[in-house]
Short mmCIF file of the C-alpha atoms (twelve columns), coordinates in Angstrom:
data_MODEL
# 
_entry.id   MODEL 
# 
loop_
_atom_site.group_PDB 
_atom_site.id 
_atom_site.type_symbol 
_atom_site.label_atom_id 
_atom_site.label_alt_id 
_atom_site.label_comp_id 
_atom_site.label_asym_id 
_atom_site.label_seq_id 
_atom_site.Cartn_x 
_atom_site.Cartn_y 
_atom_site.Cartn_z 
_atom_site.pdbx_PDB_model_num 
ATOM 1   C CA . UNK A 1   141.211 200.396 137.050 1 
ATOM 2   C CA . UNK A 2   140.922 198.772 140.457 1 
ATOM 3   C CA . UNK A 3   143.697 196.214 141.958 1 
ATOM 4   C CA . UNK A 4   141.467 193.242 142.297 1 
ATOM 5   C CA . UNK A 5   142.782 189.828 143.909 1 
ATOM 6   C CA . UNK A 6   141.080 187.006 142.644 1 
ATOM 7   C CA . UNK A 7   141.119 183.579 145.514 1 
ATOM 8   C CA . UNK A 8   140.114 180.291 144.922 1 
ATOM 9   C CA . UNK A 9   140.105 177.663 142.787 1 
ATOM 10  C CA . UNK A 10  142.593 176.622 139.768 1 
ATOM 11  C CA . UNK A 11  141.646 173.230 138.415 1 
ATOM 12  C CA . UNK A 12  141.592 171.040 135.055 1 
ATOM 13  C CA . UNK A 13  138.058 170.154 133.744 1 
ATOM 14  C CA . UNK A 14  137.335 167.037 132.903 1 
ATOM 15  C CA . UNK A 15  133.914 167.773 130.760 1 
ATOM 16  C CA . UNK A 16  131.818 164.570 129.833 1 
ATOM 17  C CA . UNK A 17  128.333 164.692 128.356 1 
ATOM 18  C CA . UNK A 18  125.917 161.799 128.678 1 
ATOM 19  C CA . UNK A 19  123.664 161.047 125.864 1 
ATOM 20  C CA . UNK A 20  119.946 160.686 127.805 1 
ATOM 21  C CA . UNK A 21  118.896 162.298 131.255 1 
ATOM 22  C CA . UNK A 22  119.835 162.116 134.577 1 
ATOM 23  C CA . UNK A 23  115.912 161.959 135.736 1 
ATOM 24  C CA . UNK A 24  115.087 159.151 133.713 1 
ATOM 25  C CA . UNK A 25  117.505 157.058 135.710 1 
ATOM 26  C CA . UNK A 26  116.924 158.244 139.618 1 
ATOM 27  C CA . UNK A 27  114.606 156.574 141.871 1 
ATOM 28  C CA . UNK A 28  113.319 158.336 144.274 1 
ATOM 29  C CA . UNK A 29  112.372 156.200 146.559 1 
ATOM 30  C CA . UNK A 30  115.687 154.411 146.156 1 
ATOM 31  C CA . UNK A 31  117.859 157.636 147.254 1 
ATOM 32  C CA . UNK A 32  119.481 155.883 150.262 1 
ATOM 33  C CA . UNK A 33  121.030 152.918 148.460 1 
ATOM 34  C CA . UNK A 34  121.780 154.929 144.788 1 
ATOM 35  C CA . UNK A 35  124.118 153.626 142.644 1 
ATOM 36  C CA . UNK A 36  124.392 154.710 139.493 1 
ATOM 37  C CA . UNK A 37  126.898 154.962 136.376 1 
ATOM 38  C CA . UNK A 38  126.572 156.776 133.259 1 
ATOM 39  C CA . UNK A 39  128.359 155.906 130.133 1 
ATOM 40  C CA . UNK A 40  129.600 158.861 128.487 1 
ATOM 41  C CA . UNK A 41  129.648 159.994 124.655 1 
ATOM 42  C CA . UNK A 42  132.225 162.547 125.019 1 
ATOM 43  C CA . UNK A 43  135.054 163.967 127.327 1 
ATOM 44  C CA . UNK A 44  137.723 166.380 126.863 1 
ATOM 45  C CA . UNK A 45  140.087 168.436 129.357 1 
ATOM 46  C CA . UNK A 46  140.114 171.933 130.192 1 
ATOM 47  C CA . UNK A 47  141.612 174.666 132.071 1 
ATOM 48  C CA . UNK A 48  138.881 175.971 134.996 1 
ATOM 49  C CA . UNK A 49  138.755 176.427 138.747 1 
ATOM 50  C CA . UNK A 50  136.006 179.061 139.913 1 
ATOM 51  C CA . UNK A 51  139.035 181.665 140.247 1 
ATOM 52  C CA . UNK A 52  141.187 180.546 137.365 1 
ATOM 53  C CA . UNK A 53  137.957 181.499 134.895 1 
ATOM 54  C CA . UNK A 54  137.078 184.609 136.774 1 
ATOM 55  C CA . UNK A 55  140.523 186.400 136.285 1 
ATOM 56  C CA . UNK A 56  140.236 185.038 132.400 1 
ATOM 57  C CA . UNK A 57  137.301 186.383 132.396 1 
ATOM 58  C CA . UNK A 58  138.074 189.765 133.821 1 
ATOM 59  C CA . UNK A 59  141.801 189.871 131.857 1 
ATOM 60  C CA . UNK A 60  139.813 190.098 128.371 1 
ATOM 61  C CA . UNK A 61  138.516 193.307 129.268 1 
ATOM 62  C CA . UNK A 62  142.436 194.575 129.451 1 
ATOM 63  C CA . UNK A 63  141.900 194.460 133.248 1 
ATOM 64  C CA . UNK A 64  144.975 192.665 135.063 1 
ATOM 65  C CA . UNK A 65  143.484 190.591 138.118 1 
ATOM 66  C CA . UNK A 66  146.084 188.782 140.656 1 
ATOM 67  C CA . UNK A 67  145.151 185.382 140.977 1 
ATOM 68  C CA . UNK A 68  146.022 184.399 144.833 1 
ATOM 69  C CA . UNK A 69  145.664 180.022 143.971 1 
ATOM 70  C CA . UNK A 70  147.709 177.093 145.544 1 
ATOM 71  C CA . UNK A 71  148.310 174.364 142.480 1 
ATOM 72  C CA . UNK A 72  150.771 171.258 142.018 1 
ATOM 73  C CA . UNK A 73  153.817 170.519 139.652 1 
ATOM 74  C CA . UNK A 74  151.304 169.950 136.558 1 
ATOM 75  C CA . UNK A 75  150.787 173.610 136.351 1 
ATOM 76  C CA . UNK A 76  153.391 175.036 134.167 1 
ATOM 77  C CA . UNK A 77  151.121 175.107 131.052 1 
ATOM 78  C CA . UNK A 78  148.492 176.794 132.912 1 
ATOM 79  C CA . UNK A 79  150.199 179.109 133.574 1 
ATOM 80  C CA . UNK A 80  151.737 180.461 130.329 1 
ATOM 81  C CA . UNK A 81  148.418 180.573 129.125 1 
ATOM 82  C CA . UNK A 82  146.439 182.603 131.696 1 
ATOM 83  C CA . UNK A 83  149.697 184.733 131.210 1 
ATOM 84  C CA . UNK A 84  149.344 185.033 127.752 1 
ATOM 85  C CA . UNK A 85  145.878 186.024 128.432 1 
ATOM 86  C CA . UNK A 86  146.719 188.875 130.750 1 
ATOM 87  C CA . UNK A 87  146.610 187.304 134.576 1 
ATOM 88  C CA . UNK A 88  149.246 188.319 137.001 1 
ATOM 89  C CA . UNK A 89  150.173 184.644 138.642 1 
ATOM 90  C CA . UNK A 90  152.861 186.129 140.623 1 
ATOM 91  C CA . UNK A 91  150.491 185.086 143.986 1 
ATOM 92  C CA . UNK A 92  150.280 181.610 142.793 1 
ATOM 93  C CA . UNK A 93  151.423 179.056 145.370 1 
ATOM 94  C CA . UNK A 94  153.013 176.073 143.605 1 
ATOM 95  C CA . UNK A 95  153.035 172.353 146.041 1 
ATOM 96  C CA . UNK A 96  155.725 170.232 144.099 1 
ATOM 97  C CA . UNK A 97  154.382 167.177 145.457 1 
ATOM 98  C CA . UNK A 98  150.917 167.479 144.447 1 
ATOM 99  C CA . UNK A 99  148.623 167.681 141.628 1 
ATOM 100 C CA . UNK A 100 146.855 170.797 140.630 1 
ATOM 101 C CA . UNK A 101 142.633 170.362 141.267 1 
ATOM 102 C CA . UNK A 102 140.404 168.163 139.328 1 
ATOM 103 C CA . UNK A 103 137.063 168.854 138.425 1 
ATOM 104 C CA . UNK A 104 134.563 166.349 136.521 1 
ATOM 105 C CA . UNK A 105 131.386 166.999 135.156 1 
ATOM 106 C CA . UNK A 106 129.247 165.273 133.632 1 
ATOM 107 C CA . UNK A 107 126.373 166.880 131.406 1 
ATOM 108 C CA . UNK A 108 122.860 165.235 130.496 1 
ATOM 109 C CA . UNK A 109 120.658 165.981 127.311 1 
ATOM 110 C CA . UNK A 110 118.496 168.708 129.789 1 
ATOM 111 C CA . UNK A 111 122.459 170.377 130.545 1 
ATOM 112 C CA . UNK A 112 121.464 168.796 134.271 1 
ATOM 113 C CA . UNK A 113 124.852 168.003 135.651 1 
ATOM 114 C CA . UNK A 114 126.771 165.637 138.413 1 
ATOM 115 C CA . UNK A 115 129.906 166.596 139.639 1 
ATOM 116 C CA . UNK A 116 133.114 165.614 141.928 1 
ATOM 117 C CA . UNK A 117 135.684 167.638 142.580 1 
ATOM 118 C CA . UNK A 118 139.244 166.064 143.657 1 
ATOM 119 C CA . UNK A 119 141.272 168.660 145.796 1 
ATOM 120 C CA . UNK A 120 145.087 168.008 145.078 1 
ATOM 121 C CA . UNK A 121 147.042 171.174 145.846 1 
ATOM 122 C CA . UNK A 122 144.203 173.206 146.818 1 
ATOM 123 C CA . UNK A 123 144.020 171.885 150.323 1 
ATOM 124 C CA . UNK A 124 147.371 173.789 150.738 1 
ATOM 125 C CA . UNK A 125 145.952 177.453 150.170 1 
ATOM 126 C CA . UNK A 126 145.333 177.481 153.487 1 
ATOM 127 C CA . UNK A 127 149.207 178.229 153.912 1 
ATOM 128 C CA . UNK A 128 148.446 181.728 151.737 1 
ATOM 129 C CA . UNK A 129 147.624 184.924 153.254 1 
ATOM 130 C CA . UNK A 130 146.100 188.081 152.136 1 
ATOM 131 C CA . UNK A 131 148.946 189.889 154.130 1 
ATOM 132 C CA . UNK A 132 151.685 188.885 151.814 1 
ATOM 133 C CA . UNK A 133 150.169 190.588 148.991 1 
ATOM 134 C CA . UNK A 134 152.385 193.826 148.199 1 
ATOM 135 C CA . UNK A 135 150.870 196.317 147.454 1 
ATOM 136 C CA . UNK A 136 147.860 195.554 149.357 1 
ATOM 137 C CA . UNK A 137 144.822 195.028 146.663 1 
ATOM 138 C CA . UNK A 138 141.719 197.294 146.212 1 
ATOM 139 C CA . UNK A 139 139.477 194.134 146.441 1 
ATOM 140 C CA . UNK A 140 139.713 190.388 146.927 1 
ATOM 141 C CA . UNK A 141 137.403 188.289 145.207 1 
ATOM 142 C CA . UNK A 142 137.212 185.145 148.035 1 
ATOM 143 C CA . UNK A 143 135.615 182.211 145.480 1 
ATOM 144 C CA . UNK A 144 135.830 178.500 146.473 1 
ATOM 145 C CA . UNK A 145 138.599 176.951 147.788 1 
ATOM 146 C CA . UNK A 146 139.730 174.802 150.611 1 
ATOM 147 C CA . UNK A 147 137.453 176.005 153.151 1 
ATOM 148 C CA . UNK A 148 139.665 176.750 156.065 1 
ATOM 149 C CA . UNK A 149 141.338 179.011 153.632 1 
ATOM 150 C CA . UNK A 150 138.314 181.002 152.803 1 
ATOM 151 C CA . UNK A 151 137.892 181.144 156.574 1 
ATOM 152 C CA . UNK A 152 141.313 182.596 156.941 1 
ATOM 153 C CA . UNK A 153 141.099 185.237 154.124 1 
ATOM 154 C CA . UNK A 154 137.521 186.559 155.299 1 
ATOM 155 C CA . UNK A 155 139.400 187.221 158.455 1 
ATOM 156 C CA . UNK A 156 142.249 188.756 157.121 1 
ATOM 157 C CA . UNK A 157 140.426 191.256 154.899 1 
ATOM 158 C CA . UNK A 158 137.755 192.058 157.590 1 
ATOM 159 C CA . UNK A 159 141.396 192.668 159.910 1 
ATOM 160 C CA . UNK A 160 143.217 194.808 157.250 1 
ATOM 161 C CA . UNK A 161 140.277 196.694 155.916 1 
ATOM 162 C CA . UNK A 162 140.276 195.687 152.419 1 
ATOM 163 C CA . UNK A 163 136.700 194.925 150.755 1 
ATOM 164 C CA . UNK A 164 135.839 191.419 149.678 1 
ATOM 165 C CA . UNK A 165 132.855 189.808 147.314 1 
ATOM 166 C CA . UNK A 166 132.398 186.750 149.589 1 
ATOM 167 C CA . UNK A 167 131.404 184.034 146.929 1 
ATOM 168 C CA . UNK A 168 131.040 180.535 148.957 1 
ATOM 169 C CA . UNK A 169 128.894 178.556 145.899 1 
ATOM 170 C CA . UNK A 170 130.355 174.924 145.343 1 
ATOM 171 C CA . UNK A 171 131.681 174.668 149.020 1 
ATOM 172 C CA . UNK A 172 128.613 175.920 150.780 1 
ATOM 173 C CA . UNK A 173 127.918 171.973 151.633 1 
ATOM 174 C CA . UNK A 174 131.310 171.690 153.351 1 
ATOM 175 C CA . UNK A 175 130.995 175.414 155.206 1 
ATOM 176 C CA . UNK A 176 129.149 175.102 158.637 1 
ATOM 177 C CA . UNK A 177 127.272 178.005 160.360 1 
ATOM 178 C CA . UNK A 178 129.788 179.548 162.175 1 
ATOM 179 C CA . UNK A 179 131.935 179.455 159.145 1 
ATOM 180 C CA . UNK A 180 129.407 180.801 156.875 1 
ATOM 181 C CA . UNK A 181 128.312 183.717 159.061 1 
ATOM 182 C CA . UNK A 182 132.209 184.972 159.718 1 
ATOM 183 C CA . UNK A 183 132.429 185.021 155.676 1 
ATOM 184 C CA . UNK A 184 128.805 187.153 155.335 1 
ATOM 185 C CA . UNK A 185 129.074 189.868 158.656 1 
ATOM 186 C CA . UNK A 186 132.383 191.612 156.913 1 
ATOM 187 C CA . UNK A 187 131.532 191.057 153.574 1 
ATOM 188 C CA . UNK A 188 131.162 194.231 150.658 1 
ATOM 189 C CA . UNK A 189 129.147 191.780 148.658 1 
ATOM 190 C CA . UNK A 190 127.328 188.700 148.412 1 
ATOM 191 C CA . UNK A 191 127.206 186.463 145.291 1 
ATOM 192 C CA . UNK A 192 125.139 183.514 144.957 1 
ATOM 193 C CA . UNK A 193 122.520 181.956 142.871 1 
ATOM 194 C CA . UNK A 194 118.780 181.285 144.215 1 
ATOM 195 C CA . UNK A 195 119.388 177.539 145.870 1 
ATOM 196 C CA . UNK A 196 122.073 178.636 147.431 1 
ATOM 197 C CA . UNK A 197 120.932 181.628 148.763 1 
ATOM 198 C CA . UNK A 198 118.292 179.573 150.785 1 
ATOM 199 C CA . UNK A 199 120.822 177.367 151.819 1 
ATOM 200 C CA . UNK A 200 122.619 179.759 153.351 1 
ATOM 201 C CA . UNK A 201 119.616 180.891 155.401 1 
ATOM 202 C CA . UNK A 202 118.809 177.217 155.954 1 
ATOM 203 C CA . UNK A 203 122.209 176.777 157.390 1 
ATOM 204 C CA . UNK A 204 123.044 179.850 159.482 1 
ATOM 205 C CA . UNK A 205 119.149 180.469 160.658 1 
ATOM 206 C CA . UNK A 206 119.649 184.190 159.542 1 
ATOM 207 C CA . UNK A 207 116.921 185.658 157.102 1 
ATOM 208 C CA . UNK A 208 116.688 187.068 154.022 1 
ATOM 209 C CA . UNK A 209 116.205 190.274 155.629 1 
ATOM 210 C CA . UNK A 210 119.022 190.040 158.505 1 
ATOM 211 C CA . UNK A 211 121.157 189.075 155.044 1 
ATOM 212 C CA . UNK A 212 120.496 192.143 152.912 1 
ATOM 213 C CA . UNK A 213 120.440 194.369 155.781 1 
ATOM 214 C CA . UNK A 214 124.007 193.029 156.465 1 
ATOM 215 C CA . UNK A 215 126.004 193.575 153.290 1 
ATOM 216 C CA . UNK A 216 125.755 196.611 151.191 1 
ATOM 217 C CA . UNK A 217 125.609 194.363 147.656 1 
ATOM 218 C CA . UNK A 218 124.039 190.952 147.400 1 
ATOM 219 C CA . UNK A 219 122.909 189.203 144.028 1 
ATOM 220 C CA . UNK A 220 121.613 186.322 143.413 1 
ATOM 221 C CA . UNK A 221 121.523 184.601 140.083 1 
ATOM 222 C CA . UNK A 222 118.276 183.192 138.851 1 
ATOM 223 C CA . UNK A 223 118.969 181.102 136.211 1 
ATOM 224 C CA . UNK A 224 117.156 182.384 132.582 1 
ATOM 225 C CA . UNK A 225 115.178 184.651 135.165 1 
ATOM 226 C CA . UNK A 226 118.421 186.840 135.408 1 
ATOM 227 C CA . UNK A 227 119.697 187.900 138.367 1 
ATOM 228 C CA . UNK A 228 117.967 189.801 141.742 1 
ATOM 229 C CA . UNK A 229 120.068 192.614 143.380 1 
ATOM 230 C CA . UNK A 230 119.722 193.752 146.631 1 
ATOM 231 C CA . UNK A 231 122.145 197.093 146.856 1 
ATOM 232 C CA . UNK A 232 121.662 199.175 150.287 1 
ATOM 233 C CA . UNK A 233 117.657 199.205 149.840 1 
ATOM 234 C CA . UNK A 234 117.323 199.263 146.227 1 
ATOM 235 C CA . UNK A 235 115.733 196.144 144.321 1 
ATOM 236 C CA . UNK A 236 117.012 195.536 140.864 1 
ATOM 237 C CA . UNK A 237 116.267 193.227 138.316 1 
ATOM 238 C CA . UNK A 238 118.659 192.429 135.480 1 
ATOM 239 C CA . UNK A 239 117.233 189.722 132.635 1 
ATOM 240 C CA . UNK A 240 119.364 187.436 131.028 1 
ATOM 241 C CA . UNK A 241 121.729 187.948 127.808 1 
ATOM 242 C CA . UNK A 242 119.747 185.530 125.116 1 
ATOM 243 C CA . UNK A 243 122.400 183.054 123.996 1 
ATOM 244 C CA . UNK A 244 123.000 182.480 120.251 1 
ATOM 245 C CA . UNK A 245 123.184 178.844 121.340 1 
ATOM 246 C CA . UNK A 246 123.391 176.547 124.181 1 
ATOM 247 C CA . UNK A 247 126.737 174.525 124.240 1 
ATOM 248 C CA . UNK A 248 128.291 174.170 127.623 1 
ATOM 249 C CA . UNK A 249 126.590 175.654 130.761 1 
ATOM 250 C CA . UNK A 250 130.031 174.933 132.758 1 
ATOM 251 C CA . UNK A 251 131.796 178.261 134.146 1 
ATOM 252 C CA . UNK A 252 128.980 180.316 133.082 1 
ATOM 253 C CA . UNK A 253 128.393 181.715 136.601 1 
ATOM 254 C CA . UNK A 254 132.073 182.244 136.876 1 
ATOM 255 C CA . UNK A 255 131.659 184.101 133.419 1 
ATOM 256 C CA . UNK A 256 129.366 186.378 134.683 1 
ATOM 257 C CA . UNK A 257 131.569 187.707 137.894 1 
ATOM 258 C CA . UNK A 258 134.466 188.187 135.398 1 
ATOM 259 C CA . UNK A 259 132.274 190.531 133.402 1 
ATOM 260 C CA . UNK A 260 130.386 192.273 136.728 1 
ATOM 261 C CA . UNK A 261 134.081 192.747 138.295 1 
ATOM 262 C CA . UNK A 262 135.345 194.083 135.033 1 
ATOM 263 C CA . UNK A 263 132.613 196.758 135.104 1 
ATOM 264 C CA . UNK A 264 133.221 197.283 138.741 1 
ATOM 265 C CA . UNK A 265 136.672 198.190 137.830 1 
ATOM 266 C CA . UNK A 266 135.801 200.265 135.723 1 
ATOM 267 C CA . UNK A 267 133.785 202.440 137.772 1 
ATOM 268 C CA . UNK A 268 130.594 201.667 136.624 1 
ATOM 269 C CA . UNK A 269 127.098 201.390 138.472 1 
ATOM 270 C CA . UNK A 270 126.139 198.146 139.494 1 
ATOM 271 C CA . UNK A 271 123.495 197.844 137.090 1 
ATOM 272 C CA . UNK A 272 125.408 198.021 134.124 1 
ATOM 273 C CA . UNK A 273 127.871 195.444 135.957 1 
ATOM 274 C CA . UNK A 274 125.417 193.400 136.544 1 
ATOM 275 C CA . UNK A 275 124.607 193.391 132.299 1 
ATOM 276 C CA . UNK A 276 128.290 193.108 131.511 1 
ATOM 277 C CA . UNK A 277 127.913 189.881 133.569 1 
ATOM 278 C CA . UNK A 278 124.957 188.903 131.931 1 
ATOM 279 C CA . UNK A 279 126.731 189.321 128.313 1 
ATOM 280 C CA . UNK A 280 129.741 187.860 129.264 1 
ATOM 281 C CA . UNK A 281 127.440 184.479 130.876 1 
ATOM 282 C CA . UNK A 282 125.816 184.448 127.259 1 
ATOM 283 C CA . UNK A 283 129.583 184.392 126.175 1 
ATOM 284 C CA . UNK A 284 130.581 181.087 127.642 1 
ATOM 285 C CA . UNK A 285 127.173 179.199 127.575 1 
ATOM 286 C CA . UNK A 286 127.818 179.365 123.958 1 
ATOM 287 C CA . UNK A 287 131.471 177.574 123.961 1 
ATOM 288 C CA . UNK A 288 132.740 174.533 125.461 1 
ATOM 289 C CA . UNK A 289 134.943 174.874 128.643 1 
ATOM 290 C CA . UNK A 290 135.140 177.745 130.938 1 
ATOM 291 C CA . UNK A 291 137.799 179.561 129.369 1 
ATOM 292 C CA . UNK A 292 136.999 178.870 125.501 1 
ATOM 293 C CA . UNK A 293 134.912 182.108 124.680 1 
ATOM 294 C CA . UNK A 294 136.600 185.088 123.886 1 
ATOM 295 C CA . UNK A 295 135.809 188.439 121.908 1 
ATOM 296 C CA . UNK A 296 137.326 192.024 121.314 1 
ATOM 297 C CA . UNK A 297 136.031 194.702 122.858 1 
ATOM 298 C CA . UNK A 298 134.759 196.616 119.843 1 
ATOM 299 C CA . UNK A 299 132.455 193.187 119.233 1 
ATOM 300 C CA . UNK A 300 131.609 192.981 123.115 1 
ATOM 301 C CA . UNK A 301 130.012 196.465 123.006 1 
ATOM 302 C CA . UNK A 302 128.327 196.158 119.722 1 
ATOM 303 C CA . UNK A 303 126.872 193.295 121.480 1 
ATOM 304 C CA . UNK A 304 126.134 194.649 124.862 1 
ATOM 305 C CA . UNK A 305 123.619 197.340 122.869 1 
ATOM 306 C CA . UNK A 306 121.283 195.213 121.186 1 
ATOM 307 C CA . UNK A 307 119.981 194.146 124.732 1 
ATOM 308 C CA . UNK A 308 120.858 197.082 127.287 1 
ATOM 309 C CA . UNK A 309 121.642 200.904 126.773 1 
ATOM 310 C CA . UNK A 310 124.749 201.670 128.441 1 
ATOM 311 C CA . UNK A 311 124.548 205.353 127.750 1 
ATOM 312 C CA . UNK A 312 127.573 205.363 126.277 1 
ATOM 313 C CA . UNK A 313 129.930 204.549 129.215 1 
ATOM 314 C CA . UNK A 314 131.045 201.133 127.671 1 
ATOM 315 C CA . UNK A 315 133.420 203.609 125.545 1 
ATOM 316 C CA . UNK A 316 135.780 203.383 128.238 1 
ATOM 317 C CA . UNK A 317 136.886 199.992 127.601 1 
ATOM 318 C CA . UNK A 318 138.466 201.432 124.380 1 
ATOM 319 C CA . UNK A 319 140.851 203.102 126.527 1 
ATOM 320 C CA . UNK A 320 142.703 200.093 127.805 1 
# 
């Protein structure tokens, strides 16, 4: 299996749900001078942080990501448990004077959502560096995080040669141009979902075109369309994994890279990475929190068949 470092984000959820919609309550033509609050039915803590769930995600395949995190004097419990659950924290940075991340989200009837995110330690992995990871890793996963940092770690793996999946999401509004474009032109891959795709166009004036052309794998989420892949000239379309149920759409695109890079690691093509994600997506819509689903792997590829034909190579997860 492939070494895969895993930067970004380690937070605590705080997961509210709001018993109407968001819509009903938004005027448009009142946008400069909103002010709004929502009384809540519900609200519990979790464990998340874009790169906390993507190494859960990938450890419950048996794979063994390195999460590369900065996180505050809270985060002792955290990390027995991702431990427990097979993630190497040996690259975690710990700030004893600050608090780990906080993340709140609030969820309406439609599972529209409005979030805040409070930085704590994170604006501290900026003191990391990809160099100080012995032995050097296979891959580094570069999710959100305090953006200078995912600046400095673009840089570092473009310098030192190692691959990275260049996933800017949730900080894309505090990323400018310049910064945006020195995370894409190294880049092995690309992963965003549709509105943020155009707002990276929107942002660094480059095309859809000049963006494919540039990076040899870029996908692009599409909601219950599936996902759009663009991989050196090829066009591929992967649907959705139908849910069971609808619970929590929180961490669900975090969900799916945990089950794409666990496929990656295991050698397979990116189509059938692309389904694992797709599964594992349908996994955690259908639990609260980001790291509350779980399976075997026996059930996961039981699973996996009734929707996609995997030819048989999903019998190499048995092996680990």
């Amino acid at each position: 299996m492939k070494d895969i470092v895993i930067t970004g984000s380690v937070a605590y959820d705080y997961l509210m749900t709001f018993p109407g919609y968001f819509k009903e309550h938004i005027l448009v033509d009142r946008l400069e001078s909103i002010s709004l609050s929502f009384l809540v039915d519900t609200m519990v803590r979790e464990r998340g942080g874009c790169a906390a769930n993507i190494a859960y995600g990938l450890a419950l395949f048996g794979v063994k990501p390195r999460l590369m995190a900065a996180v505050g004097q809270d985060f002792s419990d955290y990390r027995q448990w991702l431990e427990r659950k097979g993630v190497d924290t040996s690259a975690i940075y710990v700030v004893p004077d600050k608090f780990t991340a906080s993340f709140f989200a609030n969820t309406d009837q439609a599972n529209a959502q409005i979030c805040s995110f409070y930085t704590g330690a994170m604006a501290n992995a900026v003191e990391q560096s990809i160099r100080d990871l012995n032995p050097p890793p296979q891959l580094v996963v570069i999710s959100p995080n305090d953006p200078q940092a995912m600046v400095k770690f673009c840089r570092e793996c473009a310098e030192l040669g190692i691959p990275y999946l260049y996933d800017p999401s949730q900080q894309l509004p505090r990323l400018n141009a310049e910064e945006l474009k020195t995370g894409i032109q190294s880049a092995w891959a690309l992963f965003v979902n549709d509105y943020e795709f155009g707002l990276i166009q929107s942002k660094t004036g480059l095309s859809e075109k000049d963006i494919i052309e540039q990076i040899p794998l870029v996908l692009v989420t599409l909601g219950s369309k599936g996902s759009r892949i663009y991989n050196e000239g090829n066009i591929i379309e992967v649907p959705v994994f139908p849910p069971q149920s609808i619970v929590d759409p929180t961490g669900v695109g975090d969900a799916f890279r945990g089950g794409f890079l666990a496929g990656y690691s295991f050698g397979f093509d990116i189509p059938t990475c692309a389904q694992m994600g797709a599964l594992s997506a349908a996994y955690c819509l259908e639990q609260r929190g980001t790291q509350g689903y779980s399976f075997t792997i026996t059930e996961y590829i039981s699973r996996f068949r009734t929707q996609f034909d995997d030819q048989g190579k999903l019998e190499n997860l048995l092996s680990y």
